[in-house]
KOLZA-649695 format. One record per residue: y, x, z of N, C-alpha, C in turn. Coordinates in pm, whole numbers, padded with zeros to 5 digits, always signed. Example, Ala and Ser with C-alpha at 12.3 -4.5 7.8 and 13.67 -1.06 7.14 Angstrom:
-00569+01319+00780-00450+01230+00780-00330+01320+00780
-00225+01285+00708-00106+01367+00714+00003+01290+00787
! end
This chain:
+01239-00459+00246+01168-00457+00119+01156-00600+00066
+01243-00635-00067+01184-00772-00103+01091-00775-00124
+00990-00686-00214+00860-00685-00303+00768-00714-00205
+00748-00698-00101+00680-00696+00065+00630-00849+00047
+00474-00826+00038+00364-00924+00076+00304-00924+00198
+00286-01025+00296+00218-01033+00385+00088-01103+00402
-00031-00996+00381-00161-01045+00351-00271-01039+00425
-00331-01084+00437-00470-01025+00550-00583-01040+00434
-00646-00881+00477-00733-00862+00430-00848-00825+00529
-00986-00919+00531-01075-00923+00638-01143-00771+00566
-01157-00709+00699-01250-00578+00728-01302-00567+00844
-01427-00501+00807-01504-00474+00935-01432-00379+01049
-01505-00395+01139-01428-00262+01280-01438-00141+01277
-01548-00138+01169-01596+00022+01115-01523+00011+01030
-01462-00033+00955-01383-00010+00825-01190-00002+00863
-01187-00077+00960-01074-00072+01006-01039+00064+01062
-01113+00110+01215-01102+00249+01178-01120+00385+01154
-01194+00343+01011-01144+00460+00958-01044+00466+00895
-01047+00321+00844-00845+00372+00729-00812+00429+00847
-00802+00363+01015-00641+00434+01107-00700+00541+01066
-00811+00597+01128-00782+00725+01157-00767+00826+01020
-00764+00779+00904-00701+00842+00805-00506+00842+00761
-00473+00736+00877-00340+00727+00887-00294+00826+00944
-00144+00903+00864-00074+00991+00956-00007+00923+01046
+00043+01017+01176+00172+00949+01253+00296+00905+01147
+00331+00816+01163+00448+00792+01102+00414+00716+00981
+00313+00716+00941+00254+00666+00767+00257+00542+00793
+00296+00456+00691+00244+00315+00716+00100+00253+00646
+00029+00150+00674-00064+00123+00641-00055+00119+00472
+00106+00047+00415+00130+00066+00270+00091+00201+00201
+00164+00240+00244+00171+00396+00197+00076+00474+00161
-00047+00491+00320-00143+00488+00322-00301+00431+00195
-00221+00310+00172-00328+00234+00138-00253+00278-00042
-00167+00253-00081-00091+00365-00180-00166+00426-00261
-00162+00539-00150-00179+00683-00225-00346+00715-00202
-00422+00591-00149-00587+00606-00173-00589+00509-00280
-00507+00413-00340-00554+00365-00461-00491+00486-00593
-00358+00544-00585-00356+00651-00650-00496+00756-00715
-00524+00796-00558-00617+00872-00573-00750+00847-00650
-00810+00701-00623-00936+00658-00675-00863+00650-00771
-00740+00574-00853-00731+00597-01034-00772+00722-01080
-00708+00820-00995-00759+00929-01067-00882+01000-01064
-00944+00956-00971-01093+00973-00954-01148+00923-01089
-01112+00794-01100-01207+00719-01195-01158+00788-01324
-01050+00830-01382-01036+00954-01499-01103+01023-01508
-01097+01106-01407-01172+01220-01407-01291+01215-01476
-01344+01101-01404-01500+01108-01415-01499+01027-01535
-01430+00910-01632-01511+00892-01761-01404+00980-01843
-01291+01075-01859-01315+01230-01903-01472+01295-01892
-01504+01329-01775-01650+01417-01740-01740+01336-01866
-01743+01210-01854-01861+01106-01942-01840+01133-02041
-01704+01090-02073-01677+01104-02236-01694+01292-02298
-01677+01345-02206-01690+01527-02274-01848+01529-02268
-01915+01503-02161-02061+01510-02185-02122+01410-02262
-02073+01335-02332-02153+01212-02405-02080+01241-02553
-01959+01331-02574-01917+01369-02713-01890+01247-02768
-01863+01155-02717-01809+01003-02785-01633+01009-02755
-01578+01101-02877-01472+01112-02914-01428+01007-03045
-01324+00938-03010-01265+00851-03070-01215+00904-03203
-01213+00856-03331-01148+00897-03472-00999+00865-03419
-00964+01000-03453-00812+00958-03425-00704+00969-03569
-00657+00905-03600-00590+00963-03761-00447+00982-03707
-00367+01019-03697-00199+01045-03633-00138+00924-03786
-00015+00884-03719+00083+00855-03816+00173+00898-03862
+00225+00906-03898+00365+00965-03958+00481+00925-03970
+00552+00915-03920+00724+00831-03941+00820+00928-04017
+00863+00881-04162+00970+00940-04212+01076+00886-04161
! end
């Protein structure tokens, strides 16, 4: 992998593992670490969707038009 950074990131021993033990066999810590930032983006949608439908602070939207 060129794109491949080699970083240390300090975590506690409690924090360490639980990422492992949220690691599959075979998963790498990338991958892993991936598809839980995936996930929280879409967490965080979700929820200011939820805000924005319960708070009715819908944006004026006017469309354009291209001839």
């Amino acid at each position: 992998m060129s794109d491949t950074a080699i970083k240390t990131i300090p975590v506690t021993k409690k924090t360490w593992q639980e990422i492992s033990d949220l690691k599959q066999p075979g998963q790498t810590f990338d991958e892993l670490l991936s598809r839980m930032a995936e996930r929280e983006k879409m967490h965080r949608l979700a929820n200011d969707l939820k805000r924005i439908e319960e708070e009715e602070e819908f944006p004026d939207f006017k469309p354009r038009y291209i001839l």
